[in-house]
VEXKETOR-371400 format. One line per 5 residues: number of its first residue (from 1); their letters; for each residue x, y, z of C-alpha. Coordinates in steps of 0.2 Angstrom, whole numbers. Layout:
! residues N
NUM) A) X,Y,Z ~ ...
***
This chain:
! residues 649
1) XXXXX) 355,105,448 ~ 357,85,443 ~ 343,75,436 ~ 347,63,451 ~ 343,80,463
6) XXXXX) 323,78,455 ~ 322,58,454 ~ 322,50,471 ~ 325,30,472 ~ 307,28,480
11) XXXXX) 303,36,464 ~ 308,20,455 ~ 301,6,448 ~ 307,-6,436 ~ 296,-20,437
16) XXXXX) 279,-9,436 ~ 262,-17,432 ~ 251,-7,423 ~ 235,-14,413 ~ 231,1,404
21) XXXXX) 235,21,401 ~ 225,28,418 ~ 233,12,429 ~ 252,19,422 ~ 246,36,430
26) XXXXX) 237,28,444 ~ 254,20,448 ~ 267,35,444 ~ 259,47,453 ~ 260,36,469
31) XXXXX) 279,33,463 ~ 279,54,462 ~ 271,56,479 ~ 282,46,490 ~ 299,57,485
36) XXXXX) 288,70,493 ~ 285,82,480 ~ 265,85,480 ~ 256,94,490 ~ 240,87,481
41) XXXXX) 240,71,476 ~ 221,72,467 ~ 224,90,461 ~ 242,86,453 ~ 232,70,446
46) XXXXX) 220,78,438 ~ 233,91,430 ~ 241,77,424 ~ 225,73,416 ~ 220,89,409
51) XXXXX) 239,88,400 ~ 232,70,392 ~ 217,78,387 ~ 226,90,377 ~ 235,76,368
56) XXXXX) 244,59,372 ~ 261,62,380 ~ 266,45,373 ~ 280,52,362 ~ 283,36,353
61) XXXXX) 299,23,351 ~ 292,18,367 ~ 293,31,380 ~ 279,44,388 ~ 280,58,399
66) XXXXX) 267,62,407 ~ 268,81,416 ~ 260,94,425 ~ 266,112,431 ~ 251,115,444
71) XXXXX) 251,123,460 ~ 249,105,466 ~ 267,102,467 ~ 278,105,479 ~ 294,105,473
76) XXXXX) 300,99,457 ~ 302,81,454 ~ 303,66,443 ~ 296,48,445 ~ 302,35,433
81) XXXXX) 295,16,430 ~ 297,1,416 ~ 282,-9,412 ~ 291,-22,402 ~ 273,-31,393
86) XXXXX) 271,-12,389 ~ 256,0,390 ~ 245,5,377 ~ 246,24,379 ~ 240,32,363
91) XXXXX) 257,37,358 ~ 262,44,343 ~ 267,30,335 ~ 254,18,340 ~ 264,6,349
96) XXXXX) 265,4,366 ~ 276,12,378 ~ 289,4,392 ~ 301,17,399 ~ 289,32,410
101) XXXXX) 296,47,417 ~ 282,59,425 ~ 287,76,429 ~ 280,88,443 ~ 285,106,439
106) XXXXX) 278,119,453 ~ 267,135,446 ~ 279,147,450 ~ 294,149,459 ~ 313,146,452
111) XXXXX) 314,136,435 ~ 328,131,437 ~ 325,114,436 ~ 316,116,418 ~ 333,116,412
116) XXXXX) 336,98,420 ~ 321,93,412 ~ 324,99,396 ~ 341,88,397 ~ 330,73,401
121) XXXXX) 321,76,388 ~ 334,77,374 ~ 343,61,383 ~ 327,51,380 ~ 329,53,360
126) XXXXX) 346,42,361 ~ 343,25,358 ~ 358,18,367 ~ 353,29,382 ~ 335,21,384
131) XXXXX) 345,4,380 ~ 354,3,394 ~ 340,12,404 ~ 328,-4,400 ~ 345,-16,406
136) XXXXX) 348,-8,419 ~ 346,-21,433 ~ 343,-12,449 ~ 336,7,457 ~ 356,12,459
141) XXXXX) 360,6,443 ~ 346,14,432 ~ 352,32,441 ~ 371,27,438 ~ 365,27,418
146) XXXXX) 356,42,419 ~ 372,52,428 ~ 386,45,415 ~ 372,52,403 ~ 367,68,408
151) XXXXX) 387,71,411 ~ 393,67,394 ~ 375,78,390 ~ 383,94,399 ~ 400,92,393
156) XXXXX) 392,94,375 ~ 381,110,380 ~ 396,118,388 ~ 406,116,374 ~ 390,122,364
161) XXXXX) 390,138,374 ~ 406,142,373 ~ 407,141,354 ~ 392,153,353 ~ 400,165,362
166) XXXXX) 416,164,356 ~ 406,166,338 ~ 398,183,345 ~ 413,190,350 ~ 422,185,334
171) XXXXX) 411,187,321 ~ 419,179,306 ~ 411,184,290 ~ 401,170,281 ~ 410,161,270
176) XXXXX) 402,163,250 ~ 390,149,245 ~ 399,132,237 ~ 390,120,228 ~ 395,109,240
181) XXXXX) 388,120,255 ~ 376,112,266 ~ 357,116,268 ~ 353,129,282 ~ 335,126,289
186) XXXXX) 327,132,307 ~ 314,131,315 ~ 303,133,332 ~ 297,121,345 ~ 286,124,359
191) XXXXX) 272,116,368 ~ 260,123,380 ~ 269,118,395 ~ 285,119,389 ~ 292,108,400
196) XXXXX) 296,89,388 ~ 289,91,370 ~ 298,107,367 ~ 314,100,367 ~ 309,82,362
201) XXXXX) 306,89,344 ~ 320,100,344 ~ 331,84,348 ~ 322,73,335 ~ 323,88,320
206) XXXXX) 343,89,324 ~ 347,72,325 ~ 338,70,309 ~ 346,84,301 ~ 362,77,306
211) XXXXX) 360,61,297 ~ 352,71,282 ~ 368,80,280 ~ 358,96,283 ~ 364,111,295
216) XXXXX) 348,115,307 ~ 347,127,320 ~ 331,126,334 ~ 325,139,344 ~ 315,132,361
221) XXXXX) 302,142,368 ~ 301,132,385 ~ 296,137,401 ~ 312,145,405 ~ 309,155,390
226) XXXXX) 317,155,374 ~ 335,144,371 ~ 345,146,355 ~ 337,163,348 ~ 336,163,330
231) XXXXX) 347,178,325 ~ 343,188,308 ~ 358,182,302 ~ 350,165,303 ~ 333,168,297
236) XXXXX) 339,177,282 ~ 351,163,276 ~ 341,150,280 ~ 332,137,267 ~ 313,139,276
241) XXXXX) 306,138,293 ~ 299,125,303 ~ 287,131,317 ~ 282,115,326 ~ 272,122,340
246) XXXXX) 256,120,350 ~ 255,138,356 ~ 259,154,348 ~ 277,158,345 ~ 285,175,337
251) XXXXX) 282,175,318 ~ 283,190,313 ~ 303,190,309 ~ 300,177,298 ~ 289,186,284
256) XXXXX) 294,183,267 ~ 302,165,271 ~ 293,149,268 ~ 286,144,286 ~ 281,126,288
261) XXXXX) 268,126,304 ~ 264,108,312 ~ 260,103,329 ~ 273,99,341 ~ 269,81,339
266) XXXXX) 273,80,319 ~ 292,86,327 ~ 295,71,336 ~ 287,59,324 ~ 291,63,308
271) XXXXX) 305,76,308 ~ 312,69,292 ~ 296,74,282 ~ 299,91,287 ~ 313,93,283
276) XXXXX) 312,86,268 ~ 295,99,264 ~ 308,114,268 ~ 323,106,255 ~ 310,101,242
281) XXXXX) 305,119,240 ~ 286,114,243 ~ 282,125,257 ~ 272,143,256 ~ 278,159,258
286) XXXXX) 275,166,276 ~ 268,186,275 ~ 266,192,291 ~ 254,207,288 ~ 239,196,284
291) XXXXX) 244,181,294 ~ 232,183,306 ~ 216,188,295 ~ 222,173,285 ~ 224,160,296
296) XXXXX) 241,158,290 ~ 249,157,309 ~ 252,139,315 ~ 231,132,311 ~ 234,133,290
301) XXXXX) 248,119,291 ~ 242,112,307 ~ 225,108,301 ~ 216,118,311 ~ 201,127,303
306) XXXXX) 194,144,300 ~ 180,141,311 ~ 196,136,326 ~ 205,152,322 ~ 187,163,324
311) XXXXX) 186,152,341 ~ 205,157,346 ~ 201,176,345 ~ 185,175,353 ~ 194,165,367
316) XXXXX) 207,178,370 ~ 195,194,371 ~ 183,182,384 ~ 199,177,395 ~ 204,196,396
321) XXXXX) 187,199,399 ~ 179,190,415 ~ 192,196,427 ~ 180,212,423 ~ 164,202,423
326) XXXXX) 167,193,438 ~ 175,203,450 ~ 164,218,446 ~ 148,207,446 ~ 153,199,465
331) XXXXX) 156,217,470 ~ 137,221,464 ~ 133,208,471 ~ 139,209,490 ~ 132,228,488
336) XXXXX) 114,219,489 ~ 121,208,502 ~ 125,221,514 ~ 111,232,509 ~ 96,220,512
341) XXXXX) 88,232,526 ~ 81,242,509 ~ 78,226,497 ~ 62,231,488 ~ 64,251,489
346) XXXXX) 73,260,473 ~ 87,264,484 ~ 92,244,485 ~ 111,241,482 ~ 116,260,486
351) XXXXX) 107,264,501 ~ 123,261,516 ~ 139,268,511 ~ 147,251,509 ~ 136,243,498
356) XXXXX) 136,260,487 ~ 155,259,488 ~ 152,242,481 ~ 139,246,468 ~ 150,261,461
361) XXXXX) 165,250,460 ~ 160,235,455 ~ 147,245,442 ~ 164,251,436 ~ 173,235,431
366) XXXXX) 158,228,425 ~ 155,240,412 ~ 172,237,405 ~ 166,221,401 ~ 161,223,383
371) XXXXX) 177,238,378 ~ 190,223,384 ~ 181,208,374 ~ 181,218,360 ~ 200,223,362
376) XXXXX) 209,209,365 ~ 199,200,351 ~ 207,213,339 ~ 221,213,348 ~ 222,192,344
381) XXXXX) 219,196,328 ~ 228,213,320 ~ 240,213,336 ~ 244,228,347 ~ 238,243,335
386) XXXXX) 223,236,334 ~ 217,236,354 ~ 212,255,355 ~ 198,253,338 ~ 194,237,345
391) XXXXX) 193,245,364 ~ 183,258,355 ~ 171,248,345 ~ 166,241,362 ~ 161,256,370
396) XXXXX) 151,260,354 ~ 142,246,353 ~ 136,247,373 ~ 132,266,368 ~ 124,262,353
401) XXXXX) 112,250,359 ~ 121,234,350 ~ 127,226,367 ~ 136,210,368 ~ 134,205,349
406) XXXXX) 138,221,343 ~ 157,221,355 ~ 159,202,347 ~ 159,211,330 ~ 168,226,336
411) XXXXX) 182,217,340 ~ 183,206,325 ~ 183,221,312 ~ 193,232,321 ~ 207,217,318
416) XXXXX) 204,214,302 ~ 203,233,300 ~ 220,234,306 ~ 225,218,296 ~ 220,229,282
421) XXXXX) 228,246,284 ~ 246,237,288 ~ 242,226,271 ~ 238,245,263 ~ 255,254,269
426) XXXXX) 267,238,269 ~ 276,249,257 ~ 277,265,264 ~ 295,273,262 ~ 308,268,275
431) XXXXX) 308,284,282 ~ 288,286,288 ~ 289,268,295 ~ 289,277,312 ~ 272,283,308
436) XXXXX) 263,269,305 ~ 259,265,326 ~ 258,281,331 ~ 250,291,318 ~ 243,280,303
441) XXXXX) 233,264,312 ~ 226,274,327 ~ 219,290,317 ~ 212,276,304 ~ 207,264,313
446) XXXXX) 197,276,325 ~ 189,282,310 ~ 185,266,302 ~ 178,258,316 ~ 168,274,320
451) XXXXX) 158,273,305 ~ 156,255,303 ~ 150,254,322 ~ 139,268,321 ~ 130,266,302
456) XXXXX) 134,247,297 ~ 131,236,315 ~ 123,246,329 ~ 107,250,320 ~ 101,231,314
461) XXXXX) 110,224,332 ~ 101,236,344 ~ 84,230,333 ~ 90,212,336 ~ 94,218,354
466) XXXXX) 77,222,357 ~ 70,209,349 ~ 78,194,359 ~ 74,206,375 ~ 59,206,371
471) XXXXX) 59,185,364 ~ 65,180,379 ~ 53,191,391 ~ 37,183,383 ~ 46,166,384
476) XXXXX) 33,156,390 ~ 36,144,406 ~ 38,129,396 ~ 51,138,383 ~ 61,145,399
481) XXXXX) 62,128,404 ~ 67,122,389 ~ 82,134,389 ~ 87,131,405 ~ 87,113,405
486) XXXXX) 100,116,387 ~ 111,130,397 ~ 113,118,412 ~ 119,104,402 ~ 128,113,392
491) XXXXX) 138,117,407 ~ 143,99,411 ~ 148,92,393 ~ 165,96,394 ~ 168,103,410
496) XXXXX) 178,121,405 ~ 178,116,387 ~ 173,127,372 ~ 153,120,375 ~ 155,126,393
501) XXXXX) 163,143,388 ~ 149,144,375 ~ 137,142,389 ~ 145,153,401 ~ 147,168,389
506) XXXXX) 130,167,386 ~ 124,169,405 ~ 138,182,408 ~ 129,192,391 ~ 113,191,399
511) XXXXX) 119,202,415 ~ 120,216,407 ~ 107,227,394 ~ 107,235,379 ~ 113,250,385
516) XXXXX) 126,243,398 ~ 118,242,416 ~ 120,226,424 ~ 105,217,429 ~ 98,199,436
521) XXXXX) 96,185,424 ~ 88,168,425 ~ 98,165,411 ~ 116,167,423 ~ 106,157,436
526) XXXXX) 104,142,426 ~ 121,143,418 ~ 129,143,436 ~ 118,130,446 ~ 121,117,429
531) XXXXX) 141,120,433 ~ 137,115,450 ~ 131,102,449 ~ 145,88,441 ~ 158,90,456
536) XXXXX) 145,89,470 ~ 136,75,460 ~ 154,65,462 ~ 155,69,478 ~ 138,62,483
541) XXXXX) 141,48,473 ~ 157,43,481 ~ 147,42,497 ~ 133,35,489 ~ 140,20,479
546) XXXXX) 159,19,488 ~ 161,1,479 ~ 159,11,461 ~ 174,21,463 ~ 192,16,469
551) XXXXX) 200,20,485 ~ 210,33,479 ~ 197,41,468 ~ 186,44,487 ~ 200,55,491
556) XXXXX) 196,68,481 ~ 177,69,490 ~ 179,83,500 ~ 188,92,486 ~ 175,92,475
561) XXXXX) 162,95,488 ~ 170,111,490 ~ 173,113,470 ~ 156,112,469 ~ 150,123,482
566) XXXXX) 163,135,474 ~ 156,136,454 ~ 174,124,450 ~ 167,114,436 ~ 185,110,432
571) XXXXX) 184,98,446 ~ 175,83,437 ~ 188,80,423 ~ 199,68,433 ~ 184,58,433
576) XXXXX) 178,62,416 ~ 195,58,407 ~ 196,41,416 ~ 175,36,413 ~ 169,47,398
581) XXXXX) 155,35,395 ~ 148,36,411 ~ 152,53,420 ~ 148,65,407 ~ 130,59,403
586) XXXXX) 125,57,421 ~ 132,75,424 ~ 123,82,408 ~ 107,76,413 ~ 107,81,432
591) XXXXX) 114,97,427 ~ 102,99,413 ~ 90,97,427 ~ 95,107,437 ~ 95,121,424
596) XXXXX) 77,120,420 ~ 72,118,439 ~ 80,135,442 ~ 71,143,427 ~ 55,135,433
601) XXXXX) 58,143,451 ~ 60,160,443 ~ 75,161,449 ~ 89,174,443 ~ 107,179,450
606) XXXXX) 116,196,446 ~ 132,187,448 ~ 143,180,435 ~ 152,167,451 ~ 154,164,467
611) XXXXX) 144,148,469 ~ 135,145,487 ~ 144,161,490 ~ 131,173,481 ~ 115,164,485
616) XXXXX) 111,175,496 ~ 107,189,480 ~ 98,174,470 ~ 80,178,468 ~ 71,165,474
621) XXXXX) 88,158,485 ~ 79,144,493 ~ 69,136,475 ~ 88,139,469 ~ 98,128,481
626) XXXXX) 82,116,478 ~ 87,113,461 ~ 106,113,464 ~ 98,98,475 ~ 90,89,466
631) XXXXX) 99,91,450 ~ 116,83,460 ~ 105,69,469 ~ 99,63,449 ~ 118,65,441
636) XXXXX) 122,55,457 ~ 111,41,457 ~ 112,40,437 ~ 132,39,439 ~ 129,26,453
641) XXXXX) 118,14,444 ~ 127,14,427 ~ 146,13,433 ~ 155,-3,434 ~ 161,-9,452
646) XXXX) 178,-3,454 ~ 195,-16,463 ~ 194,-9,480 ~ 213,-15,486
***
């Protein structure tokens, strides 16, 4: 596959208009749509949108590709334009960008056209090649340059692969160190979609080294998966390590070398520096035993905090977590559905077969809830060994009465735990190694998180425990309201962001007890009618006040009407992104509201999702779907009255 097989002439402009950064997208997305490559023009929009969020894909020296892999696309494809007074898209470098390529990569399916992207990608680093690019005079001009390119590009990988292989099936010895001998440095790129920065720093880091007169050797971890595998040979003989990645990476073979982490970004924009770091001898030692209970992985270089890193964890153990929570509580919750001829009586839930099949199933998954978060919190933290203490801890802390607080720090010592017993025996004699995973961190990390679960954290937790049970059942109505109002807005600041999770935690927390049954919570309630609220308040606003908001943004209405209905708080970034100042503060406030309302109604939900789906288990359903009401029609009457008019052309 050929570049020119992705980017379609009707995919071209080179006379593009673009005012600002959402006009540039505005306008290569339509470029992107008419080579017939989406299925979704607002979806792949606001994945597009979602990658900008993340960080500017303004590379600098004047470029920008913007991307997306989403299930929005199609097939794969390019679009491609030139605004020639430039754009100010928060690149790297600060200055604006001219030459745009946008890329649309499918979910899933083949990847083999990652490979073509990668190529682009490298090609965009050479200045002559953008040159001629921004001279190029016509459509079939511009694609004439990127063939000649992209052929002299392959001739140089081919002759690439072939001297790798001729080197693996010849291994010459390495010849012994000279004086005159060049520096040897390596290093990591990869970004979260794996698809342009990945091999945008990898280019920049070797065309620097070249002109440094420094031998370099980069490993890509794109979405095809890994290119130009660092070998031991290489990591032993090299100088340092340069990890310039925005997701995690394999580290461990790199203990005992000096590791330089940075972000993908610092690889395109100042590959010199790093290099430079790596020669001068000024980077720390890497030591993979404690990297993760140190921070030491890519956040101690990258900037990112303890308090990001505790963040990280956490995050892993909730994602591997609400596939329990949420499939387990719908299936609760359909078991009331279908068994509403004994709602009232003890029986309710269990008393038809069906909805006991339900109850005893869903019952099920959701009591793995709390075991799983604490597991793959350890797991993010001491690695494999450490996800059977962690699963352990979480089973005692439901046992022992400590509940959702105490499998938070189940999972969190049972990593460091781990951490700790591979610092311990890092110097076992070669010969036990093999005893280390099987024997050594299993028996001691069951017995170590045995004891600290049962005599250090469930006593004081199950106290707290009760205590908060007990706080939040003598909340008076005006204190109830209070928390909901904070819950529902909480939901609607950042629209699936770490305040959302926060939120969302929080009401999947409250579905279960102390000692692990699942119950119905006002909390949930307010948590899930607040995320409701911003894409329906859209919606309604899009109908409402049809002059603030362009053509194209109205034809997302029915999309978010259904996000909405569907507990999709996702679905209001698009618009978020675009009008911060506006959106999020009119969803905040009607979500807010909403919140409260519910609490107010006494309204609870034993469901962790499922939106419109699961009102029918809501207690209180009809004072529910009042406050989802109300709470949309204030967020979109707010939104209407403070937005600017929008060009309606």
């Amino acid at each position: 596959m050929r570049i020119a097989d992705l980017l379609k002439l009707d995919s071209i402009d080179l006379q593009a208009q673009a005012v600002n950064k959402e006009a540039a997208i505005d306008h290569l997305v339509d470029l992107m749509a008419k080579g017939g490559h989406l299925r979704d023009v607002s979806a792949y929009k606001a994945g597009v949108l979602a990658r900008e969020a993340e960080g500017s894909t303004g590379i600098g020296e004047g470029i920008a590709i913007p991307h997306a892999k989403t299930d929005a696309v199609q097939n794969p494809g390019l679009a491609s334009m030139i605004v020639r007074s430039g754009v100010d898209y928060e690149s790297l470098d600060e200055e604006p960008a001219y030459l745009f390529f946008m890329i649309a990569a499918p979910a899933d399916g083949a990847d083999i056209h990652l490979e073509v992207l990668s190529r682009l990608s490298r090609m965009l680093m050479d200045d002559d090649f953008r040159d001629r690019l921004m001279q190029a005079a016509s459509p079939q001009e511009y694609l004439a340059v990127i063939n000649e390119a992209e052929a002299a590009q392959l001739a140089e990988e081919e002759a690439e692969a072939a001297e790798e292989a001729a080197a693996q099936a010849a291994p010459v010895p390495a010849a012994p160190e000279t004086e005159t001998e060049k520096p040897y440095v390596i290093g990591v790129t990869a970004c979260p979609t794996g698809i342009a920065h990945t091999y945008m720093a990898a280019e920049a880091l070797e065309n620097k080294a070249q002109e440094m007169g420094v031998e370099i050797k980069i490993e890509t971890n794109g979405s095809g998966g890994a290119k130009h595998v660092l070998t031991a040979a290489d990591i032993q003989r090299a100088a340092g390590v340069i990890v310039a990645a925005d997701k995690d990476v394999a580290t461990d073979r790199f203990d005992g070398k000096p590791v330089l982490f940075v972000k993908v970004a610092a690889g395109i924009k100042e590959p010199e520096h790093l290099i430079q770091q790596v020669l001068d001898g000024s980077v720390p030692i890497f030591h993979s035993t404690h990297a993760a209970a140190a921070g030491n992985e890519p956040a101690t270089a990258s900037g990112e905090s303890a308090g990001r890193q505790i963040y990280k964890h956490l995050m892993n153990g909730v994602s591997h977590m609400l596939p329990f929570v949420i499939g387990g509580g719908i299936l609760i919750a359909l078991a009331f559905l279908f068994d509403m001829g004994n709602a009232g009586s003890g029986n309710f839930g269990s008393g038809t077969p069906l909805a006991a099949f339900l109850k005893t199933v869903g019952g099920l998954s959701f009591s793995m809830m709390m075991p799983i978060l604490a597991g793959y919190i350890a797991v993010s933290i001491g690695e494999r060994p450490a996800l059977m203490p962690g699963i352990v801890g979480g089973f005692l802390a439901t046992q022992g009465g400590s509940g959702f607080f105490g499998a938070l720090f189940a999972g969190f010592i049972a990593g460091y735990v781990v951490v700790l017993l591979k610092k311990v025996f890092a110097h076992l004699p070669q010969s036990l190694e093999g005893t280390k995973p099987v024997l050594i961190y299993p028996v001691l990390g069951l017995i170590l998180i045995g004891v600290i679960m049962t005599c250090v954290i469930n006593p004081p937790m199950s106290i707290f425990n009760q205590w908060l049970s007990n706080a939040l059942n003598s909340m008076s109505t005006s204190s109830r309201i209070i928390l909901g109002f904070i819950l529902g807005g909480m939901m609607s600041i950042d629209f699936g962001g770490p305040i959302n999770k926060a939120a969302y935690v929080f009401g999947t927390a409250s579905l279960m007890s102390a000692s692990g049954a699942a119950v119905s919570s006002g909390i949930m309630a307010s948590v899930m009618v607040g995320g409701m609220v911003p894409p329906l308040a859209i919606s309604l606003a899009m109908l409402l006040f049809k002059g603030k908001f362009t053509p194209k943004e109205r034809q997302s209405t029915i999309t978010n009407f259904i996000m909405g209905l569907s507990f999709i708080t996702e679905g209001a970034i698009p618009f978020a992104a675009s009008d911060p100042l506006h959106v999020i503060p009119s969803c905040a406030i009607g979500a807010a509201v909403a919140g409260a309302l519910s609490m107010l109604f006494g309204c609870t939900l034993p469901a962790p999702h499922g939106g419109i789906f699961v009102f029918g288990v809501v207690h209180n359903w009809p004072m529910y779907l009042a406050a989802l009401v109300i709470g949309t029609v204030v967020a979109a009457v707010l939104l209407g009255l403070i937005r600017k008019a929008q060009p309606q052309e």
